[in-house]
N, C-alpha and C positions, 0 to 999 in steps of 0.2 A: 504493500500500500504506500510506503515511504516512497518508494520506486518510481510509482503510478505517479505521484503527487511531482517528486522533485522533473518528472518528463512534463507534465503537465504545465508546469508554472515556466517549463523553459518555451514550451510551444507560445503559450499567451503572453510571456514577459516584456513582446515589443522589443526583442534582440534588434543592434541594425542589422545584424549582417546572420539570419537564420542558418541552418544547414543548406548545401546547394537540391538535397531530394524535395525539402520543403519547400521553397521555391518554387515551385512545378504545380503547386497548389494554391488554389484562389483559399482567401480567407477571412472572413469577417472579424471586423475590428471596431473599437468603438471609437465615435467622435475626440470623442478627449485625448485619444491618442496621437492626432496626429497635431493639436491646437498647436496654433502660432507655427506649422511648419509644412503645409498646403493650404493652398486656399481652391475653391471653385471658381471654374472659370467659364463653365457652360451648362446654359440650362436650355431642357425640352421637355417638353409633354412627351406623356408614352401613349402615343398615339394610338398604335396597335392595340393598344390596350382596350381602348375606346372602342375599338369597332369590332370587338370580341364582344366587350360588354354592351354594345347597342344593336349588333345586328348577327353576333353567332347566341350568345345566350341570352338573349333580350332583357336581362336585367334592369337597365334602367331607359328611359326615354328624358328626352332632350326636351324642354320647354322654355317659353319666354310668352309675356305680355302683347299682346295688340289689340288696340283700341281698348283696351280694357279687362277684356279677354283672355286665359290663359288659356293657350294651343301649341298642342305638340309639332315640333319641326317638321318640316318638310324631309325627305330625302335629299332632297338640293340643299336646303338649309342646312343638314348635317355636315353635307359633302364640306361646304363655303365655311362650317366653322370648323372642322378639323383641319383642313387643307392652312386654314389662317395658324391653327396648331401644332400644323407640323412643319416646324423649323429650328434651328439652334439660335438660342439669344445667350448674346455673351455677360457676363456676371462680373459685376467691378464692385470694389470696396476692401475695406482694413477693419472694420468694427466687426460684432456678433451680426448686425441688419448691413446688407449686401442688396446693389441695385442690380434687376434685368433687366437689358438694355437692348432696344431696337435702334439702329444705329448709333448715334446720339443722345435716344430718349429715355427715358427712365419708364418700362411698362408695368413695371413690378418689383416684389422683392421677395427675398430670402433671409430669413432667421436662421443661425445655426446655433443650437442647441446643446446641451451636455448629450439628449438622450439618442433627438433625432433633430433634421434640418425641414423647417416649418416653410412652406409658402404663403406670406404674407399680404399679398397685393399681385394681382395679375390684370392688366386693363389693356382688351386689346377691341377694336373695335367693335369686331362682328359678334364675337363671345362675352362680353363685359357683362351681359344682362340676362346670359343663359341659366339655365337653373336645372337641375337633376333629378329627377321622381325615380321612385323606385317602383318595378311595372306592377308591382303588388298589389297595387292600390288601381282603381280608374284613377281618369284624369282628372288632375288637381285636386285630388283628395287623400294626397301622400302627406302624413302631418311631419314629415323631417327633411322635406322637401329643401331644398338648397343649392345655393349661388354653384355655380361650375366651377370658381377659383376652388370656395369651401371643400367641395368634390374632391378636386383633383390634392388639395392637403393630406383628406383625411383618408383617402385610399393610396396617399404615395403613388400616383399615378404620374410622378416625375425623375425624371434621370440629371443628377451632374456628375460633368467632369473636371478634375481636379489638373492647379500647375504639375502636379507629379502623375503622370501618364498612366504611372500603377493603380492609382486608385480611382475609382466611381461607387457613386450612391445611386443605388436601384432596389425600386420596392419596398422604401427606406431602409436601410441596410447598407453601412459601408463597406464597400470590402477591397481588398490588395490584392493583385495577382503580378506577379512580377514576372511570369509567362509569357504573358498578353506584350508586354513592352520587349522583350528579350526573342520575337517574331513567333509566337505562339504554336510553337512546336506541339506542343499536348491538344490543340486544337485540329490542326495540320494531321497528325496523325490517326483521328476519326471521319476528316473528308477523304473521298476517293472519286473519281470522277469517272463518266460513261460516256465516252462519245457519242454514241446514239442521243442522249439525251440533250447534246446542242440542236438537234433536230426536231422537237419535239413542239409541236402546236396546242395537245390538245391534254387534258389527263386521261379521258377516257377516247374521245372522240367522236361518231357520232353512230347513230344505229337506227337500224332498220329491223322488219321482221326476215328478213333473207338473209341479215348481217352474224358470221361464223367464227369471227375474229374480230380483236380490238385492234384499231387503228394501227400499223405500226409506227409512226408518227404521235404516237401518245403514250402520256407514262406509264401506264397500261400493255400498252403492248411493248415498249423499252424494258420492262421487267420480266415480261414472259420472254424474249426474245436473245436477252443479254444477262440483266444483272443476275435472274434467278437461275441462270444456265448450271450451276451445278446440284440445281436441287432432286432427285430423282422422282420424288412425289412434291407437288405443285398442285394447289387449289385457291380457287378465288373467293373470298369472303365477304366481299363488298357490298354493303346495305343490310338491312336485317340485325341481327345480334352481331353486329360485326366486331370480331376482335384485330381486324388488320385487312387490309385489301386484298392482300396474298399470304398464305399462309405456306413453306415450303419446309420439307423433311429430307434426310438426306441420312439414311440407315445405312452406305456400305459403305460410310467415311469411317474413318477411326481416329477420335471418338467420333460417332456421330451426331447430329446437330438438327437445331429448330433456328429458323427464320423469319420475323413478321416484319410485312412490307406496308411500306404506308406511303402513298403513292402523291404527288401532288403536282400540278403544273402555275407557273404564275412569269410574267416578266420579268428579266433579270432583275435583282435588287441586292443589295449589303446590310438590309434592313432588316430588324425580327418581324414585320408585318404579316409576309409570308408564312412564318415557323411557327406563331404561338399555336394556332387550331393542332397543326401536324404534331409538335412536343405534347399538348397536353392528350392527344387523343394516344400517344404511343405511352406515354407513362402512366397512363388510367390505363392500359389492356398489357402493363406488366405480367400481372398478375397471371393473366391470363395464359401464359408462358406454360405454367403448370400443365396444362392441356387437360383440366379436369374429367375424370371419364367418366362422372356422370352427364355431362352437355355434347361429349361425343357421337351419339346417336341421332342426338337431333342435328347437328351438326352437319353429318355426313346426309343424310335425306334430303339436305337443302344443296348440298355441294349434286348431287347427282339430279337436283334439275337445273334447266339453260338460266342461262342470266336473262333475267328484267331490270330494264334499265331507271334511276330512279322516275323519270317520265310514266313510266308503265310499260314502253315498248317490251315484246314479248320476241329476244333473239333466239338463235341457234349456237349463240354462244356457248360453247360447255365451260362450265367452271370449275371441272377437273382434269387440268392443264395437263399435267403428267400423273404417273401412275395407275394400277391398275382399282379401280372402285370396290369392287367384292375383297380389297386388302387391306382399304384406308383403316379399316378397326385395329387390324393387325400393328401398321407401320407405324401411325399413333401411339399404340399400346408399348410398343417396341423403345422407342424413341423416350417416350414417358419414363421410363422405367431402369433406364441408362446411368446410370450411377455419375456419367462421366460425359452428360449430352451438354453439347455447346448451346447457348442461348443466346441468338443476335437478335438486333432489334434496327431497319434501313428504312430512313424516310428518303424516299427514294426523289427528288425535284429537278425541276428544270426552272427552276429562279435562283440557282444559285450556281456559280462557277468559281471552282477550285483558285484559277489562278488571280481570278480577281479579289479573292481572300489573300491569295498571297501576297498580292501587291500590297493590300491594305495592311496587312502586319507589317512587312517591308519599310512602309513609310512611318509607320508606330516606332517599330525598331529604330528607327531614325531619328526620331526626337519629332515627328508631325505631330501634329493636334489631331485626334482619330475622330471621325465623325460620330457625333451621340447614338444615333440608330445603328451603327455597326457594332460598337460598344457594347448594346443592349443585346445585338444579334450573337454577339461572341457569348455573353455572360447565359442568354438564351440556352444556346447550342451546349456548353458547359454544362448547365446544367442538365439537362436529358442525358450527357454521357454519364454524368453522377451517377444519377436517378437509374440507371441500367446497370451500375455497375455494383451498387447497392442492393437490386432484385438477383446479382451474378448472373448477369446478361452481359454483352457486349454490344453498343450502343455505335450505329454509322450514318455518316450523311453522303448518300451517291447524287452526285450535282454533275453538271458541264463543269466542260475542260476548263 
């Protein structure tokens, strides 16, 4: 226990100079540690954030006043207030209260705190009079109803970046990784890239009742085609009780091994915009790894008819890509029961490209100011390697070249 304690107090003690394996690891740290010797220098809304919470989990809606009137936003209106929010404003000052600054102008501020860093004032045109309900209630009769700054404080739904390149506050939470500045090798080493997937238009693409095949031009068919090539049983899981897009076994490797694809298309970007739906839907069906045999049965009844596409079209699709169907209990069971079976976990996209991460570290490593969305997208992606590696999974991103 002395042991335990005196390794303990050497991890937290704020060493400057840790062991070099430590390093290699992001870590939360508390404000007070670093006082008087970083300051913030960029601030942004976590945008992504926002459109998780208003249009994949409908949690809360957008409202403001007219004529008198309280009425929820438009779609446009949403579009015209986040777009005004998604940007980097730089952060000036020497005191605990610090200015956000749109060129010249003072739009807002920042408090930094012993516990956590408070957002004070935020006034920007389109947003200053926004307000936030939670969908729980009808309209206007959410009684904790409040301003959009108040919002974005109290869920930490903002990112900064620090003079020292190592550190950012996200999701309130400080934390160091001296990885990320040192060209983020530990990240570098869970991308892998698919040339097919610079090609790719669509996720799924499109379908008809005559259609036998997904697109090869979509991430759908980039994974049957390429990424899942070594899996010997291969099934599509998409819609329904889905644990993964694809689900692939692979019994005459040794050891042998399980696979969940999670498949996604969107325009290139360095942003977490793309990744939050993909991370949290792959770390919610961790679990699922296990391949519990009692959901097996129903399972396989659904793999052995065609795919319906979410629309309703009624293809020719088989969603048992490889392998042989009257075995899948078998290979399951097999695989399951593996003392020694690998557990991966590929969101497999075409918004993201290898080398244009690498750039981006490259110029981090360099002493550049990294852009706040990258930042978030790094700390993002980090975290779903955790998060897999924690369930003893092995956690990848297959992107363009």
């Amino acid at each position: 226990m002395e042991y335990a304690k005196s390794v303990i107090d050497e991890l937290v003690g704020g060493r400057p100079s840790p062991a070099s394996f430590l390093r290699t690891f992001a870590r939360a740290i508390d404000l007070a540690s670093i006082g008087g010797t970083a300051r913030p220098t960029i601030f942004a809304v976590d945008v992504a954030g926002f459109v998780d919470a208003i249009h994949v989990d409908r949690e809360i809606r957008l409202v403001h006043e007219d004529s008198g009137r309280l009425t929820q936003l438009s779609k446009n209106e949403i579009d015209a207030a986040l777009n005004e929010l998604d940007r980097a404003f730089r952060v000036s000052g020497d005191g605990k209260r610090m200015d956000i600054l749109d060129g010249a102008d003072s739009v807002g501020a920042i408090v930094i705190n012993q516990a956590r860093i408070a957002l004070r004032d935020l006034q920007l045109p389109i947003t200053a009079d926004i307000e936030v309900e939670s969908t729980e209630y009808a309209l206007g009769h959410d009684p904790n109803r409040i301003s959009l700054r108040r919002y974005i404080d109290r869920e930490d739904k903002f990112i900064l970046l620090f003079d020292a390149l190592s550190l950012a506050y996200i999701d309130g939470t400080l934390f160091r990784d001296e990885g990320f500045v040192d060209g983020g090798a530990a990240l570098l080493r869970h991308l892998r890239s698919d040339p097919l997937l610079d090609g790719v238009t669509d996720e799924k693409g499109n379908f008809s009742t005559r259609k036998a095949t997904f697109d090869a031009d979509s991430t759908f068919g980039v994974i049957e085609a390429s990424v899942a090539d070594g899996d010997d049983v291969l099934v599509c899981d998409d819609l329904g009780d889905e644990w993964a897009d694809y689900i692939g076994l692979n019994n005459s490797s040794s050891p042998p091994r399980i696979t969940f694809y999670h498949a996604k298309h969107g325009p290139l970007s360095l942003g977490a915009g793309p990744f939050h739906i993909s991370v949290s839907q792959a770390i919610k069906n961790l679990q699922r790894m296990s391949l519990p045999p009692e959901s097996m049965e129903a399972k396989i009844r659904g793999w052995n008819n065609k795919y319906v596409s979410g629309s309703g079209v009624k293809t020719r699709i088989k969603r048992i890509v490889r392998g042989d169907a009257g075995e899948l209990m078998n290979e399951f069971a097999q695989v399951r029961l593996a003392p020694d079976a690998i557990r991966r976990v590929f969101i497999v996209t075409s918004s993201l490209s290898r080398g244009a991460v690498e750039e981006a570290l490259k110029e981090v490593a360099a002493g550049q100011a990294p852009d706040p969305y990258f930042v978030q997208l790094y700390w993002l992606l980090m975290s779903f390697f955790s998060a897999c590696t924690e369930m003893n999974a092995h956690g990848y991103v297959i992107c363009q070249t």
